[in-house]
C-alpha positions as CSV (number, residue, x, y, z in Angstrom):
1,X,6.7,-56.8,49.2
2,X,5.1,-56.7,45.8
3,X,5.8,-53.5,44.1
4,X,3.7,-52.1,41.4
5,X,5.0,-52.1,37.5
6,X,5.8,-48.1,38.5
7,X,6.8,-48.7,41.8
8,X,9.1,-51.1,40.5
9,X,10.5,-49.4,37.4
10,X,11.1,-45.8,39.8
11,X,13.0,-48.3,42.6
12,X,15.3,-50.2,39.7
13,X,16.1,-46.7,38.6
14,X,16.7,-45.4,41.9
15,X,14.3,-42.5,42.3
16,X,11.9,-40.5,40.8
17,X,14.3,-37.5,40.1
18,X,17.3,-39.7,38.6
19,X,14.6,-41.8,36.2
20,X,13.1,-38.4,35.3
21,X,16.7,-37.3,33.9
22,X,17.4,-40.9,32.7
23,X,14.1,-41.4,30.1
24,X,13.5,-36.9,30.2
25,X,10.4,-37.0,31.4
26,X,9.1,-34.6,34.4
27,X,9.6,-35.5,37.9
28,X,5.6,-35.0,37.8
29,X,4.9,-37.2,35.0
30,X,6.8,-40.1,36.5
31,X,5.1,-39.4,40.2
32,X,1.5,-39.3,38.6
33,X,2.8,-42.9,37.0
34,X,1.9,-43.9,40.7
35,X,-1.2,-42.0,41.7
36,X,-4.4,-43.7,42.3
37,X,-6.4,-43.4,38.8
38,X,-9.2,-41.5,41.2
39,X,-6.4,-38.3,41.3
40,X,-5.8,-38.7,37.2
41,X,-3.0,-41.1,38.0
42,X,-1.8,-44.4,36.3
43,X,-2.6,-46.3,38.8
44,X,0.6,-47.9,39.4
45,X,0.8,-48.4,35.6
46,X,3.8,-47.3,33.3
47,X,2.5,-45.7,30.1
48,X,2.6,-47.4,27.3
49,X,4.8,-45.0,25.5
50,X,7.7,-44.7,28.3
51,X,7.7,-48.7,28.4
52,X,10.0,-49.1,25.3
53,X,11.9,-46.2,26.7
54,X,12.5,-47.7,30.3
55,X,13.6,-51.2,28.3
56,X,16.3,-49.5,26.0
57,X,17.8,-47.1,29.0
58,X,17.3,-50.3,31.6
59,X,19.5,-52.7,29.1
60,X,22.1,-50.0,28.2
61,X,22.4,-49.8,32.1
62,X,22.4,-53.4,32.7
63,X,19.2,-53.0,35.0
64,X,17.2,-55.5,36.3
65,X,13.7,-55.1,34.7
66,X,12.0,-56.8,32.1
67,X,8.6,-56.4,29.6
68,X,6.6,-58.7,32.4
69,X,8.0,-56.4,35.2
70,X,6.5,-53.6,33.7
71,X,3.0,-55.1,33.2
72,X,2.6,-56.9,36.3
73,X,5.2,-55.1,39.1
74,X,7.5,-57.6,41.4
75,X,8.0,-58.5,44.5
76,X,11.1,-57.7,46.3
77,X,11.9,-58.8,49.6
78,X,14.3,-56.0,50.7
79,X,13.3,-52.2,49.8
Protein backbone atom coordinates (compact mmCIF):
# COMPACT_ATOMS: atom_id res chain seq x y z
CA UNK A 1 0.00 0.00 0.00
CA UNK A 2 1.70 3.21 -0.75
CA UNK A 3 1.27 5.62 2.05
CA UNK A 4 1.53 9.32 1.64
CA UNK A 5 4.84 11.35 3.08
CA UNK A 6 2.05 12.18 6.14
CA UNK A 7 0.45 9.12 6.16
CA UNK A 8 3.75 7.56 6.50
CA UNK A 9 5.47 9.87 9.03
CA UNK A 10 1.94 9.67 11.49
CA UNK A 11 2.12 5.49 11.07
CA UNK A 12 6.21 5.41 11.90
CA UNK A 13 5.20 7.46 14.83
CA UNK A 14 2.32 5.52 15.76
CA UNK A 15 -0.62 7.89 15.77
CA UNK A 16 -1.64 11.16 15.33
CA UNK A 17 -1.96 11.94 19.25
CA UNK A 18 1.54 10.29 20.24
CA UNK A 19 3.49 12.37 17.08
CA UNK A 20 1.55 15.41 18.29
CA UNK A 21 3.25 15.03 21.85
CA UNK A 22 6.51 13.73 20.22
CA UNK A 23 7.35 17.03 17.75
CA UNK A 24 4.39 19.51 20.18
CA UNK A 25 2.41 20.18 17.54
CA UNK A 26 -1.62 19.99 17.75
CA UNK A 27 -3.42 16.85 17.17
CA UNK A 28 -5.22 19.23 14.53
CA UNK A 29 -2.24 20.51 12.85
CA UNK A 30 -0.79 17.01 12.21
CA UNK A 31 -4.56 15.69 10.99
CA UNK A 32 -4.81 18.77 8.49
CA UNK A 33 -1.11 17.38 7.33
CA UNK A 34 -3.42 14.74 5.63
CA UNK A 35 -6.48 16.64 4.43
CA UNK A 36 -7.13 17.07 0.74
CA UNK A 37 -5.68 20.71 -0.15
CA UNK A 38 -9.53 21.42 -1.31
CA UNK A 39 -10.39 21.46 2.80
CA UNK A 40 -7.01 23.81 3.51
CA UNK A 41 -5.09 20.58 3.97
CA UNK A 42 -1.56 19.53 3.00
CA UNK A 43 -2.48 17.23 0.89
CA UNK A 44 -0.69 14.39 2.22
CA UNK A 45 2.33 16.70 2.48
CA UNK A 46 4.51 17.29 5.73
CA UNK A 47 5.33 20.95 6.18
CA UNK A 48 8.42 22.02 5.43
CA UNK A 49 9.07 23.35 8.83
CA UNK A 50 8.05 20.01 10.90
CA UNK A 51 10.30 17.93 8.34
CA UNK A 52 13.68 18.72 10.18
CA UNK A 53 11.72 18.16 13.33
CA UNK A 54 10.31 14.60 12.38
CA UNK A 55 14.14 13.71 11.26
CA UNK A 56 15.88 14.73 14.64
CA UNK A 57 12.94 13.01 17.00
CA UNK A 58 12.74 9.92 14.22
CA UNK A 59 16.82 9.33 14.67
CA UNK A 60 16.90 9.94 18.43
CA UNK A 61 14.09 7.21 18.43
CA UNK A 62 15.83 4.95 16.00
CA UNK A 63 12.66 5.20 13.59
CA UNK A 64 12.50 4.16 10.33
CA UNK A 65 11.98 7.26 8.08
CA UNK A 66 14.18 9.16 6.06
CA UNK A 67 14.33 12.83 3.94
CA UNK A 68 12.95 10.83 0.63
CA UNK A 69 10.20 9.20 2.88
CA UNK A 70 8.98 12.49 3.73
CA UNK A 71 8.84 13.90 0.14
CA UNK A 72 7.63 11.05 -1.66
CA UNK A 73 5.55 8.65 1.11
CA UNK A 74 6.29 4.66 1.04
CA UNK A 75 4.76 1.75 0.51
CA UNK A 76 4.30 -0.78 3.17
CA UNK A 77 2.91 -4.01 2.65
CA UNK A 78 1.40 -4.65 6.22
CA UNK A 79 -0.56 -1.57 8.02
Amino acid sequence: MKMSPAEYAIFVFGGIRRMSRIINRSPAAICRWKSPRSKKGCGGRVPMAAQHEILDVARQFKLPITPADLVYGRVVKNR
